[in-house]
C-alpha positions in Angstrom: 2.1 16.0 2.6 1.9 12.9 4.7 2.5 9.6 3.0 0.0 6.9 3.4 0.3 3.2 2.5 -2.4 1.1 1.3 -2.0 -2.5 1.1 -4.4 -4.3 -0.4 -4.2 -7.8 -2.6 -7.5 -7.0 -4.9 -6.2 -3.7 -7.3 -9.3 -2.2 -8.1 -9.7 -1.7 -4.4 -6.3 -0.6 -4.1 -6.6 1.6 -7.1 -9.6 3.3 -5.8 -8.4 3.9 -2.6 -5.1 5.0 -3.6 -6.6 7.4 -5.7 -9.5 8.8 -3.6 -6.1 9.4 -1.1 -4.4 11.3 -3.6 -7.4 13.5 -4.1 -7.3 14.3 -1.0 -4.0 15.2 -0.9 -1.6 12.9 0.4 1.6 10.9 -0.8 0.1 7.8 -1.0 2.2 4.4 -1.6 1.3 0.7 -2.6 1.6 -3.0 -1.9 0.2 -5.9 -3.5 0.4 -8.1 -0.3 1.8 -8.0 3.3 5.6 -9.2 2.0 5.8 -6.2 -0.5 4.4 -3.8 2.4 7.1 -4.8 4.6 10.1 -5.4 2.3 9.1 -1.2 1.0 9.0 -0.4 5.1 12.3 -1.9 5.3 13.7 0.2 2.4 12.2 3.6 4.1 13.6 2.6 7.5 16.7 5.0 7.2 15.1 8.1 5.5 12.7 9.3 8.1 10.9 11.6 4.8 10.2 8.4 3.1 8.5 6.6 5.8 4.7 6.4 5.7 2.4 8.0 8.9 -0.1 5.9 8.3 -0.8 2.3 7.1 -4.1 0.9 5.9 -4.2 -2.9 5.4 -6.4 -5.2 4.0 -6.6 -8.9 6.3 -6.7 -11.7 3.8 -4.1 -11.3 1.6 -1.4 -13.8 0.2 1.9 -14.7 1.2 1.9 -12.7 4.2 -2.1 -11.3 6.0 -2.5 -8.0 7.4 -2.1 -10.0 10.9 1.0 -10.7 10.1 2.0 -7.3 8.9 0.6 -5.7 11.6 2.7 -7.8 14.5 6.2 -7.0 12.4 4.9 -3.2 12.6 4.3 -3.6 15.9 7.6 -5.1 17.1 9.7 -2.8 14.3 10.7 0.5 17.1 11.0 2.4 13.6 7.5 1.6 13.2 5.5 0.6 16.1 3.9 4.2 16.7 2.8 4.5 13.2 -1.2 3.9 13.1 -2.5 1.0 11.4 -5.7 0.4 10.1 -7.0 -2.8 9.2 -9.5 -3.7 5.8 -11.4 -6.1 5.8 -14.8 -8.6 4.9 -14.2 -10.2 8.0 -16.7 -9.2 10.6 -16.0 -11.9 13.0 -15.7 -10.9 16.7 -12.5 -12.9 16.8 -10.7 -11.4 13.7 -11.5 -8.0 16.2 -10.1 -9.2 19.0 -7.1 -9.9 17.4 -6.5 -6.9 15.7 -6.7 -4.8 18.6 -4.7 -7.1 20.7 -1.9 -7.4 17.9 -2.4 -3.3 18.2 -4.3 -1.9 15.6 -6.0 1.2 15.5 -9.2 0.7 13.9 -11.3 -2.1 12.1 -13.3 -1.1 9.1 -15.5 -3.8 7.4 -16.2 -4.1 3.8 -17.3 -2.3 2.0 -16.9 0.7 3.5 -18.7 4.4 3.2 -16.0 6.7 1.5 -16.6 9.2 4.5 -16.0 6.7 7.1 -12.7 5.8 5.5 -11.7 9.8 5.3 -13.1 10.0 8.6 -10.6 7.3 9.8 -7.9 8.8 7.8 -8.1 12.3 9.4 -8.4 11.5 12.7 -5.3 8.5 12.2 -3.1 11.3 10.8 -4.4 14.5 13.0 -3.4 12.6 16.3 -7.2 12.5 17.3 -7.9 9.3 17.0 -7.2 6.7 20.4 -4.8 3.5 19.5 -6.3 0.6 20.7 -9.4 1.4 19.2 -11.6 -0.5 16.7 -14.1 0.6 14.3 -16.4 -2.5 13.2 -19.1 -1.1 11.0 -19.4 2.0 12.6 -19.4 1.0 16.2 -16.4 2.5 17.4 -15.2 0.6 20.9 -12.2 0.7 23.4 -10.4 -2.5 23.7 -11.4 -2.5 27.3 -15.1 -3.9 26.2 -14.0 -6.4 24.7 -12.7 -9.7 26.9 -9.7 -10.9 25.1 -7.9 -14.0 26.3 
């Protein structure tokens, strides 16, 4: 069963997603904020059975955002394959841009329908989904089409 990590700073939202994971059948691990996310990443780096295939993250979080996360995933060779979703209220264009330039693999704005998220989860995990992608409210869009300087 493939392990998924969630991290996400408010814990009903983490709670609920977690669970609504684990109904679905997967492993599913959790992090209050982006330090706990990586210091558990770090312990997982040598047991290849541990490590999660997928990471879903919200943005604004304390002590360390889902940006930052996401660009010491990116630059970890362990890791840097592994998809990576980003969470988030944010529905700035420039929030986007970053995410997909930092390398990010979708984009979902809050709230969320619970099919898009399984959606986004299947097609993460199953290979079928492109990197590089982003998902902002349903609008699904290659980086290409987006000018990012």
């Amino acid at each position: 069963m493939p392990r998924v990590m969630i991290v996400e700073d408010q814990e009903l939202i983490l709670e609920n997603v977690a669970q609504l994971l684990r109904l679905s059948g997967l492993d599913v691990v959790e992090a209050l904020d982006g330090s706990i996310a990586y210091e558990l990443l770090c312990q997982f780096r040598d047991d290849p059975t541990q490590r999660p295939k997928l990471i879903i993250s919200d943005l604004m979080m304390p002590i360390m955002d889902g940006f930052e996360l996401l660009s010491l995933v990116r630059s970890d060779p362990v890791y840097e394959q592994v998809p990576f979703v980003l969470l988030t209220a944010r529905s700035d264009v420039s929030d986007l841009k970053k995410a997909l330039t930092l390398g990010a693999s979708e984009y979902l704005i809050k709230p969320f329908e619970v099919e898009e998220l399984m959606a986004v989860v299947t097609d993460q995990l199953s290979g079928t989904a492109d990197r590089g992608k982003g998902n902002l409210g349903g609008l699904i869009a290659p980086v290409s089409d987006f000018e990012l300087e």
